[in-house]
C-alpha positions in Angstrom: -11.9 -5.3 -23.5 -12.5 -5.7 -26.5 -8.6 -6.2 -27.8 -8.6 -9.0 -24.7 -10.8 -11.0 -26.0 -9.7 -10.8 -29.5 -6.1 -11.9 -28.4 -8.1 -14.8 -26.4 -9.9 -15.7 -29.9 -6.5 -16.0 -31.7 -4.6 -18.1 -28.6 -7.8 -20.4 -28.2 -10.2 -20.2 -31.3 -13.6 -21.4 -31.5 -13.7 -20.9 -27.3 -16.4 -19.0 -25.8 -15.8 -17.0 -22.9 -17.9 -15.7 -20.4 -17.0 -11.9 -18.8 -17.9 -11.8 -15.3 -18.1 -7.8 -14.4 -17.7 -7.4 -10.5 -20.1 -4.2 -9.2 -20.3 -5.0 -5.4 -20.8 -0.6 -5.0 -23.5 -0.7 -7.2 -26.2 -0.1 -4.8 -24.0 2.6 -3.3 -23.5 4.3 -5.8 -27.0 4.5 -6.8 -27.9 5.6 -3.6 -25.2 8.2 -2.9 -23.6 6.7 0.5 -20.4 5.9 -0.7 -17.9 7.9 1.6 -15.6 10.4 -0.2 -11.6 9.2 0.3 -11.6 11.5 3.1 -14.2 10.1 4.8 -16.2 13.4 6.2 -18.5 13.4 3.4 -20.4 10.9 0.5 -20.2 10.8 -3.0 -23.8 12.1 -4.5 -26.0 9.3 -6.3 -25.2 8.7 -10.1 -28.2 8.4 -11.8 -29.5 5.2 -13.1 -29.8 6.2 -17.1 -26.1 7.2 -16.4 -24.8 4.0 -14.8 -26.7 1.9 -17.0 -25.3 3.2 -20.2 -21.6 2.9 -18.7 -22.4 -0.3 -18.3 -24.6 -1.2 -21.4 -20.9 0.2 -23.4 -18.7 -2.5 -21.3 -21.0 -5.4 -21.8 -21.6 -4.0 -25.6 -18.3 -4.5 -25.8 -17.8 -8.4 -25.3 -20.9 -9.2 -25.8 -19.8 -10.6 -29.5 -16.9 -12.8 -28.2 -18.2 -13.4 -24.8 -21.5 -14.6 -22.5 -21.8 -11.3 -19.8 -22.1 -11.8 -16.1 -22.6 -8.6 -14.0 -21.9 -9.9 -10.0 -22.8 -7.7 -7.2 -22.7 -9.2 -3.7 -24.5 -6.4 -1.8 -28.2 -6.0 -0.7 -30.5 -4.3 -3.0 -29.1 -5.1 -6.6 -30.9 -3.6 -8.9 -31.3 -6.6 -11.4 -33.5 -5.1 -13.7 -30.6 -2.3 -14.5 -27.8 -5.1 -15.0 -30.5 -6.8 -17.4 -31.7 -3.2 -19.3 -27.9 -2.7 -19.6 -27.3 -6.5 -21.4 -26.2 -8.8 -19.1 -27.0 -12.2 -20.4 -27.1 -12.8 -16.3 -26.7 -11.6 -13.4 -25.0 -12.9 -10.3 -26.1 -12.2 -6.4 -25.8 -13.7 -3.2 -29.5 -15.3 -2.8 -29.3 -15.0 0.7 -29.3 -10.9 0.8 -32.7 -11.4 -1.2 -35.9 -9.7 0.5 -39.4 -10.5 -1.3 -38.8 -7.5 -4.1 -35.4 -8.5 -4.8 -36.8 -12.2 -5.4 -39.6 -10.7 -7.8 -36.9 -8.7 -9.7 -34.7 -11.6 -10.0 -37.7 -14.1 -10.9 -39.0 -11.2 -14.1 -35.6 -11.3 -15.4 -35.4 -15.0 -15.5 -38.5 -15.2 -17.5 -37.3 -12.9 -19.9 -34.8 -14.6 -20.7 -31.7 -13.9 -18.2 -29.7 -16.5 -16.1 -29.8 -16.1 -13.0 -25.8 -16.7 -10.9 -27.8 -17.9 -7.3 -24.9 -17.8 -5.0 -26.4 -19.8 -2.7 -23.2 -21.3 -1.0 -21.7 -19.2 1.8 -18.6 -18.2 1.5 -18.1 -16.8 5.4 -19.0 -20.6 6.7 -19.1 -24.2 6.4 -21.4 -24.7 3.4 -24.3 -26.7 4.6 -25.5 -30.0 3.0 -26.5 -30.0 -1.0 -30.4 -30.1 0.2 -30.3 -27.5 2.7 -28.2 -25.1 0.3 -31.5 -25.7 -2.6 -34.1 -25.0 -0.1 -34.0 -21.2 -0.3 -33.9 -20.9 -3.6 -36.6 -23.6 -4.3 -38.9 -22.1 -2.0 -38.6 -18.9 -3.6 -38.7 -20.0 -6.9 -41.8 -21.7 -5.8 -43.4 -18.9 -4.3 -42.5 -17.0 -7.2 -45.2 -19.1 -9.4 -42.0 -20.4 -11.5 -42.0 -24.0 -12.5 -38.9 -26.2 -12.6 -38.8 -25.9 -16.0 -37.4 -22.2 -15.5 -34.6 -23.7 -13.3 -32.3 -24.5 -15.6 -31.9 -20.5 -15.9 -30.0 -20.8 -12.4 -26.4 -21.4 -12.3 -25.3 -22.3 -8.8 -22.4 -20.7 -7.4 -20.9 -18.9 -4.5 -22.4 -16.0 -3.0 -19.7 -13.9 -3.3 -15.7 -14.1 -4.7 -13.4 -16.5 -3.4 -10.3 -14.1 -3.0 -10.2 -14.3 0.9 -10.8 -18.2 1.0 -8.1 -20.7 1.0 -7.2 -23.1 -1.8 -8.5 -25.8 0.5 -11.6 -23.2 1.2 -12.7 -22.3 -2.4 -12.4 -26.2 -3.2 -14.5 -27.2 -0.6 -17.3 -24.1 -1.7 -17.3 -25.0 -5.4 -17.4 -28.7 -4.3 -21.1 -27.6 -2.3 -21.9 -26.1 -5.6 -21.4 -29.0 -7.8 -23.0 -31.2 -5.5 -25.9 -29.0 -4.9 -26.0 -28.3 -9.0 -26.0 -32.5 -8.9 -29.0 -32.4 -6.7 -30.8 -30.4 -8.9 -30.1 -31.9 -11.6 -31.7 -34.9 -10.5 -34.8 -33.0 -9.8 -35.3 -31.9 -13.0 -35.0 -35.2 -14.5 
């Protein structure tokens, strides 16, 4: 990784990248259900320390050249690992977000972290701008954080784009930007 984004720096200099790290597994590998290749049997947990120094060496790694996004699209993230291990932020699908997982997310933020809200579906229609902030705006309410800790949320997709159609992942990041506009506007 680190040879990448040197050879970036020479091609475009002065650009700063951002290195998004895709863990969708990550809860199941922590928890030990992933199956074996077989199938007959699971894989036995890693433990955290373990994961989050694998992890803590990637991100080390660009963390120089680059802003570092760990993405995992899966219930249960453990947000404060991805944070411990150096993410700048972290990227989820809002919508798999119980109370805890909320909590989790909202501590990282005020230390310091971004926070990736995918809070536009990417199995569906996206829904109007308004109607795509609520969630998030509730919870950030409940949470006790003000607006002024929104501009630590990024708005994106829930989850990768790879199974959508041109016309599909243009019509998702489109409900982003307009939903990004809205709250712009609100924090103005």
């Amino acid at each position: 990784m680190r040879d990448h984004l040197a050879a970036l720096a020479r091609l475009v200099p002065g650009a700063r990248w951002v290195l998004q790290v895709d863990e969708p597994a990550l809860p199941g590998v922590l928890g030990g259900v992933l199956p074996t290749a077989s199938g007959l049997g699971v894989l036995p947990a890693i433990e955290p320390d373990v994961v989050r120094a694998g992890l803590t060496e990637v991100l080390a790694a660009a963390a120089e050249r680059a802003t570092t996004v760990v993405h995992c699209c899966a219930p249960d993230v453990p947000v404060e690992l991805l944070r411990a291990a150096g993410a700048d932020a972290v990227s989820i699908d809002t919508s798999l977000l119980d109370r805890p997982g909320w909590e989790e997310l909202g501590a990282v933020v005020e230390r310091g972290a971004t926070a990736w809200a995918g809070i536009v579906p990417t199995d569906a229609t996206a829904p109007r701008p308004d109607d795509l902030l609520r969630p998030l705006l509730g919870a950030w309410e409940s949470l006790g954080l003000g607006d002024d800790r929104l501009d630590a949320a990024v708005l994106t997709p829930a989850c990768g784009l790879a199974g959508a159609t041109p016309r599909q992942a243009l019509d998702l990041q489109r409900a982003a930007v307009a939903a990004a506009d809205l709250l712009a506007e609100r924090l103005a």
